[in-house]
KESEPA-127692 format. One record per residue (C-alpha): z, y, x. Coordinates in pm, whole numbers, plus 50000, padded with zeros to 5 digits. Example, Ala and Ser with C-alpha at 12.3 -4.5 7.8 and 13.67 -1.06 7.14 Angstrom:
BEGIN
+-------+-------+-------+
!    zz !    yy !    xx !
+-------+-------+-------+
! 50780 ! 49550 ! 51230 !
! 50714 ! 49894 ! 51367 !
+-------+-------+-------+
This chain:
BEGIN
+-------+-------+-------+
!    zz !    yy !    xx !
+-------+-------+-------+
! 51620 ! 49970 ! 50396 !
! 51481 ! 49687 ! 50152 !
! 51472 ! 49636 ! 49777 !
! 51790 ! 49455 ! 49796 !
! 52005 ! 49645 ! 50020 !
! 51852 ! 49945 ! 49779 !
! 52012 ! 49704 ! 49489 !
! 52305 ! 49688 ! 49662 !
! 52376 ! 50024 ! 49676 !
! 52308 ! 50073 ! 49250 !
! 52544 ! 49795 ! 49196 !
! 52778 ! 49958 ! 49376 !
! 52860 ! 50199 ! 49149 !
! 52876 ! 50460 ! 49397 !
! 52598 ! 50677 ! 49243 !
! 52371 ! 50658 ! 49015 !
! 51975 ! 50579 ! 49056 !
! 51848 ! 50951 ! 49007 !
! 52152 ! 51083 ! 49316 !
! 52005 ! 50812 ! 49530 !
! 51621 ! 50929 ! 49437 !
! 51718 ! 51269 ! 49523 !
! 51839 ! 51138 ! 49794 !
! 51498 ! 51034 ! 49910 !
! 51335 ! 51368 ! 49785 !
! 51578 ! 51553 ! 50036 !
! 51493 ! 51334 ! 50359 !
! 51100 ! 51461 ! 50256 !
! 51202 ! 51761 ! 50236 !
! 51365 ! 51746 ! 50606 !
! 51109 ! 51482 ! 50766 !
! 50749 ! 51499 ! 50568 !
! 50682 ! 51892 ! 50731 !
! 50650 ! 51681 ! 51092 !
! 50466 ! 51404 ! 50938 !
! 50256 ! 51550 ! 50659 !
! 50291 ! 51161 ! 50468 !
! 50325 ! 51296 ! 50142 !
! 50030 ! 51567 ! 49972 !
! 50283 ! 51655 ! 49654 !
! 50595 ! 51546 ! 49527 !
! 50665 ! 51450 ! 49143 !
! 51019 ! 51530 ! 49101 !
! 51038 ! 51598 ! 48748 !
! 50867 ! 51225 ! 48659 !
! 51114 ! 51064 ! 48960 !
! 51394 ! 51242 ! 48740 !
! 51295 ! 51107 ! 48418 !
! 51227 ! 50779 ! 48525 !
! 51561 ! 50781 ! 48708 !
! 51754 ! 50852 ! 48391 !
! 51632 ! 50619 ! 48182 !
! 51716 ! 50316 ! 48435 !
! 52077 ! 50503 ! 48463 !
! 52070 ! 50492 ! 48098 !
! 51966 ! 50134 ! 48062 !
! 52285 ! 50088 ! 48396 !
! 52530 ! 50250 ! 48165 !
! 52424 ! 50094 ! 47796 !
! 52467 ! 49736 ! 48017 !
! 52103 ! 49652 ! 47966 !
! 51876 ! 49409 ! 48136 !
! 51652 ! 49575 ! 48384 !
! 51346 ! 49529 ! 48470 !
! 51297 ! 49405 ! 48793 !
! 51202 ! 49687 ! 49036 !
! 51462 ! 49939 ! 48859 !
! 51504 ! 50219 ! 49058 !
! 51289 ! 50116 ! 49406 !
! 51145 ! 50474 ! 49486 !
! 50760 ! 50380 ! 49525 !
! 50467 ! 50663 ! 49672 !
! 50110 ! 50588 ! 49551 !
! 49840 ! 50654 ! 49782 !
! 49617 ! 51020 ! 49591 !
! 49318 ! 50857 ! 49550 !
! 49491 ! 50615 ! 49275 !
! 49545 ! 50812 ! 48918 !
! 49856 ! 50864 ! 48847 !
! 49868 ! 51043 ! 48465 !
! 49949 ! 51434 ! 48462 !
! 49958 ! 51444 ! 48846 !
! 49690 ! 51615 ! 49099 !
! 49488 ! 51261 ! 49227 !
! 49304 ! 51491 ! 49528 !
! 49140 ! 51193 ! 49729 !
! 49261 ! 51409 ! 49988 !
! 48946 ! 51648 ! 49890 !
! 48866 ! 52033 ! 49824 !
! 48599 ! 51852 ! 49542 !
! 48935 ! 51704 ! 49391 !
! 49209 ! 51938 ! 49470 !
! 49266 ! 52084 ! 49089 !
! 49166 ! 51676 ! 48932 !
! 49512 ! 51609 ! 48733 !
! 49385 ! 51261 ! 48574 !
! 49423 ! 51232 ! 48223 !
! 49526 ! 50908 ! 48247 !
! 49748 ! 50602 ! 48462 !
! 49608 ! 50333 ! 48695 !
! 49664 ! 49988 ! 48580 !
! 49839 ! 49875 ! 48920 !
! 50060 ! 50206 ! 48912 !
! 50145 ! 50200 ! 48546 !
! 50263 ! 49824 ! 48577 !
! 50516 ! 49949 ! 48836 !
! 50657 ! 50230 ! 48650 !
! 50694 ! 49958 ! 48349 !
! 50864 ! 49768 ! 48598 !
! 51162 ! 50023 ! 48679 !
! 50990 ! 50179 ! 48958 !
! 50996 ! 50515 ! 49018 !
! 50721 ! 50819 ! 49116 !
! 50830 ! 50963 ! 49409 !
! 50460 ! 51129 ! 49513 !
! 50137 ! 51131 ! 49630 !
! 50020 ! 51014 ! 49996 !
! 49830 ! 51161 ! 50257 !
! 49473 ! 50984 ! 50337 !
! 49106 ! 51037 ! 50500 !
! 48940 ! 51185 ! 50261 !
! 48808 ! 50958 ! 49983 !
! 48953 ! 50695 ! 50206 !
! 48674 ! 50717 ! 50431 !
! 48812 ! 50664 ! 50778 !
! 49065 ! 50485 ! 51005 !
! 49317 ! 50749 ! 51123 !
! 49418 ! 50944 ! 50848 !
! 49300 ! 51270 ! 51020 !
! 49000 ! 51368 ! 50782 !
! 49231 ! 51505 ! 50493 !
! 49173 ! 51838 ! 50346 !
! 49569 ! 51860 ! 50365 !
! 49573 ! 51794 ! 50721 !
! 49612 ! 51488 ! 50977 !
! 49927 ! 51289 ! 50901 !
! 50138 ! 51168 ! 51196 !
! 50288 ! 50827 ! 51317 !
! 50617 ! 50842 ! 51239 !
! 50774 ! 50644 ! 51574 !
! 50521 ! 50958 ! 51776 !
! 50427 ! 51205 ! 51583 !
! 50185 ! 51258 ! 51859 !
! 49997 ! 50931 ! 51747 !
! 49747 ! 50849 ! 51447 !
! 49947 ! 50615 ! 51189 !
! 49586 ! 50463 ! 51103 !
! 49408 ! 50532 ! 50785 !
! 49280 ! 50557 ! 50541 !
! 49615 ! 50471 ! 50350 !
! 49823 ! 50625 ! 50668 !
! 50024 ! 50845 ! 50433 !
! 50172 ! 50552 ! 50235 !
! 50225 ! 50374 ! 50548 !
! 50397 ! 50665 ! 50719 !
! 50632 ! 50711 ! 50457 !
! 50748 ! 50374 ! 50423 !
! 50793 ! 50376 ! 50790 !
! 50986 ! 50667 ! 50786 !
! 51183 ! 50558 ! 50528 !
! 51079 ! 50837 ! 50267 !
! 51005 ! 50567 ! 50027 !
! 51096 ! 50208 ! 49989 !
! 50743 ! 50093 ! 49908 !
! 50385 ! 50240 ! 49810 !
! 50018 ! 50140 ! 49753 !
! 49721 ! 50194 ! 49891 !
! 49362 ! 50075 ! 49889 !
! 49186 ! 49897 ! 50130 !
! 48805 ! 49838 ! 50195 !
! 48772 ! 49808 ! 50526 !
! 49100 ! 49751 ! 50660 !
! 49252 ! 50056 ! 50465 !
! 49545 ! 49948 ! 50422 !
! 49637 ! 49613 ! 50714 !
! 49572 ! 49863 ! 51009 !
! 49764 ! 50142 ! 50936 !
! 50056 ! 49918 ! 50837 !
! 49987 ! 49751 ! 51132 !
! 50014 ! 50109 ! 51330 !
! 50330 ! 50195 ! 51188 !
! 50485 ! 49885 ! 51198 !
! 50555 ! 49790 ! 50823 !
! 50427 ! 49510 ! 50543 !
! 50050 ! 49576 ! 50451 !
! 49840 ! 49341 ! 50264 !
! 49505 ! 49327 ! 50086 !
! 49507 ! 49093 ! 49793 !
! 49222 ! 48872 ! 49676 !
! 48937 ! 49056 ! 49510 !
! 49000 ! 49041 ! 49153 !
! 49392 ! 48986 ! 49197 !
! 49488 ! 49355 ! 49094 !
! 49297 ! 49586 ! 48868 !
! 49095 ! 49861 ! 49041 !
! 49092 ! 50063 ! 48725 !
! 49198 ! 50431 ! 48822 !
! 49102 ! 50382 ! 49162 !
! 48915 ! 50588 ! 49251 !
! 48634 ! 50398 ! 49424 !
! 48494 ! 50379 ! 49736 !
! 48276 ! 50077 ! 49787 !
! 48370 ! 49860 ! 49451 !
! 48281 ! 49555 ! 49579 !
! 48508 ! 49524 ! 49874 !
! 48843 ! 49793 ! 49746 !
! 49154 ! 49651 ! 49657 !
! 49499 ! 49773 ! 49582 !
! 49802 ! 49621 ! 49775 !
! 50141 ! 49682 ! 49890 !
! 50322 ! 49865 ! 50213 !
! 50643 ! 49790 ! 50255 !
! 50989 ! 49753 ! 50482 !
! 50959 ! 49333 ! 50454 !
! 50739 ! 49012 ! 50323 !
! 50957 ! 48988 ! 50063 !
! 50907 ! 49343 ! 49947 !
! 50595 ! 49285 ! 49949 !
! 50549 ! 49003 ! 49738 !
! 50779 ! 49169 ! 49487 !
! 50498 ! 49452 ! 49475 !
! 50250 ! 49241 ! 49457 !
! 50359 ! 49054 ! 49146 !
! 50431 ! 49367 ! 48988 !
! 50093 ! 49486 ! 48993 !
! 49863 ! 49154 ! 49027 !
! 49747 ! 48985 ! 48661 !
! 49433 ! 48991 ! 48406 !
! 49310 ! 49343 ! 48291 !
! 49124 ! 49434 ! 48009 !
! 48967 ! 49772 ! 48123 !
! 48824 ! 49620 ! 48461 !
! 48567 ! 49299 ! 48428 !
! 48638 ! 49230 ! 48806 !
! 49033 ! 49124 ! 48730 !
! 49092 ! 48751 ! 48785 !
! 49213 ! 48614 ! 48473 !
! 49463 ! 48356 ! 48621 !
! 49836 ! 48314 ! 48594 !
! 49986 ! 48506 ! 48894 !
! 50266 ! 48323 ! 49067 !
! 50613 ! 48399 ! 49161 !
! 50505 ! 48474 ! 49543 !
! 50882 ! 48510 ! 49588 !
! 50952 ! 48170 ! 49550 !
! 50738 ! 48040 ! 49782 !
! 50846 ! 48283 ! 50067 !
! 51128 ! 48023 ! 50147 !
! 50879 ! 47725 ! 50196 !
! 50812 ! 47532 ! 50501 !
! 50456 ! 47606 ! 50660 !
! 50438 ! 47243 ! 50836 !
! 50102 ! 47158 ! 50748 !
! 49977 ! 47398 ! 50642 !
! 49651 ! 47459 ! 50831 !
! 49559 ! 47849 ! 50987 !
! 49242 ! 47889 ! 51133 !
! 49196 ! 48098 ! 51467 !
! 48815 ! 48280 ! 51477 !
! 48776 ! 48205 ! 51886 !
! 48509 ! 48570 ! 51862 !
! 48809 ! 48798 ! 51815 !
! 48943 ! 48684 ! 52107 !
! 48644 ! 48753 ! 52283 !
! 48543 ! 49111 ! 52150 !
! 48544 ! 49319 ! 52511 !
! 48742 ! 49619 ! 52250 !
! 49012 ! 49407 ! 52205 !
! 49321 ! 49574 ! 52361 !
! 49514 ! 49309 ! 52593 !
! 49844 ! 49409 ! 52426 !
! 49703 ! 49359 ! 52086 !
! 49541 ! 48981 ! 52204 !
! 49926 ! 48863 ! 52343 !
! 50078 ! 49004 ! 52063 !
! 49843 ! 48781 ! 51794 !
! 49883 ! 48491 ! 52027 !
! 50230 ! 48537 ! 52045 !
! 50232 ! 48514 ! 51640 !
! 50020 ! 48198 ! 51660 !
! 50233 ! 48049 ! 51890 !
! 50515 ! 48118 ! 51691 !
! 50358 ! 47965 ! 51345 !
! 50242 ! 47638 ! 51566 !
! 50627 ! 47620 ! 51666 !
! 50693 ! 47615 ! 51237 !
! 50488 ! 47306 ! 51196 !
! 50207 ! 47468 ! 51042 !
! 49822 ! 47335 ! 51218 !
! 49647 ! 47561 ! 51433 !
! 49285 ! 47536 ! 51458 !
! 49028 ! 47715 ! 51637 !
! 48710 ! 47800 ! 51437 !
! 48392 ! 47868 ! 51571 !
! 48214 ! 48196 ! 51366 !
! 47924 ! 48314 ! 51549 !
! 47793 ! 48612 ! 51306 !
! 48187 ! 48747 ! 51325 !
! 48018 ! 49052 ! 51530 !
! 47845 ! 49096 ! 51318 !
! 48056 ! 49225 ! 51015 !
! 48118 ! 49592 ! 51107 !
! 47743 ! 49652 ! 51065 !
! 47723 ! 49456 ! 50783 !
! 48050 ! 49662 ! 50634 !
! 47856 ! 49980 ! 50754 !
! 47549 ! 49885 ! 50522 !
! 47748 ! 49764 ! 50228 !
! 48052 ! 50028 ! 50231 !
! 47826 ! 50330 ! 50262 !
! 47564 ! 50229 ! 49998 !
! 47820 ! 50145 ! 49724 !
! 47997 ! 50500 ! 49812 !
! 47657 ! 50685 ! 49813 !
! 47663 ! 50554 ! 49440 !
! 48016 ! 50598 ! 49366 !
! 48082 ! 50940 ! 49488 !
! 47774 ! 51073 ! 49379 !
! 47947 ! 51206 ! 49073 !
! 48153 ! 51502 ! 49236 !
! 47879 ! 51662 ! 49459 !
! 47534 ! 51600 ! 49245 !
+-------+-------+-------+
């Protein structure tokens, strides 16, 4: 389900926003057991937040523009009054005292708090596996990894216990475990959305971005949470556009570049190369230009990402063990 087949169903009449949130809370009750996506639940907010968009339904009010859209935020973001773990005995009784600028934007945008998600602990791996509460499964195999470290929000929009959630991504955090589960992930440009209340892991490369059912989901997520903020120095201060909009654009002419080393890597799975050819081939049939770019350090960014990342978290995280 998407945002506006979601819509759909509140215009309807049918039921009201907090039946159709509890609707979601009772296919986690049935389906997160096998998965393990969510590490707790925050019913009584969802309920709250619920009612007042019902209220604002009923009174014939404008709403804001993500009323209702159930929404999970990844536990190493602070959400205000709830356990923020980071997936970590060192965290495990942390309720923050306060909101995350990309989470509180949402919740002033009609969304509403369905939980926390599952990750590697402190959002240090790729699998989702490292958690004090446990490894979280792929949804489509529950014998599979859903990739990490945000593989709890991806797993629950994939399993549809959520219509969207956030993550954070240093490393890939959260484009590969979308990309595992098969759902909308995407890293913004540094600076695009606050990192204030995340809790960081390597502050020069973390961002927080969507996961979602569609593109267009996405950039409705992305809006929500993107623009200038006063309590981090990093935050672009630029006008954020209506990435909506442009979703209906022709690409002819527009030029993507194709780094010939990934193509090259001997890790690369075969399935993996035909299916990002296949994607290339498909944007060169749109019109848009199709070059191939020579980058001969490319091999060299894990190790660079495995001096940087670790340094910056040495620093970071030196706060909760001394």
């Amino acid at each position: 389900m998407n945002f506006n087949s979601f819509r759909k169903e509140i215009n309807s009449g049918n039921a009201s926003v907090k039946e159709l949130v509890n609707e979601f809370f009772l296919k986690i009750d049935s389906l997160n057991p096998k998965i393990n996506a969510y590490t707790c639940l925050t019913k009584s907010i969802a309920n709250s937040q619920s009612e007042n968009i019902d209220k604002l339904i009923t009174n014939n009010q404008k709403l804001p523009p993500l009323a209702g859209i159930p929404i999970a935020i990844k536990d190493n973001i602070c959400t205000k009054g709830v356990v923020t773990s980071c997936s970590s005995k060192m965290l495990k009784d942390f309720v923050s005292p306060y909101e995350s600028s990309a989470s509180g934007k949402l919740w002033s945008s009609g969304g509403i708090c369905l939980g926390k998600t599952n990750l590697d602990e402190f959002a240090m791996g790729s699998s989702t596996e490292t958690s004090v509460f446990g490894a979280t499964s792929n949804p489509w195999d529950v014998n599979r990894v859903p990739g990490g470290s945000s593989g709890g929000s991806a797993a629950s929009v994939a399993a549809g216990l959520c219509l969207a959630a956030i993550g954070s991504d240093t490393g890939g955090s959260i484009r590969q475990p979308a990309s595992f589960c098969g759902v909308v992930g995407l890293k913004p440009t540094y600076g695009r959305v606050s990192r204030w209340g995340l809790i960081a892991f390597a502050s020069s490369l973390d961002q927080i971005g969507p996961i979602t059912n569609t593109v267009s989901d996405a950039a409705e997520i992305l809006y929500s949470i993107s623009g200038k903020d006063n309590l981090d120095s990093t935050c672009l201060d630029k006008s954020v556009p209506n990435y909506l909009s442009d979703l209906d654009k022709s690409i002819k002419g527009i030029k993507i570049g194709i780094i010939e080393e990934c193509f090259d890597h001997p890790g690369l799975d075969p399935e993996v190369k035909e299916s990002v050819l296949s994607s290339v081939e498909r944007f060169r049939s749109l019109g848009a230009e199709i070059h191939d770019i020579k980058c001969p350090r490319f091999n060299d960014g894990i190790a660079t990402y495995y001096v940087i990342a670790p340094c910056e978290a040495s620093a970071n995280l030196a706060r909760y063990d001394g």
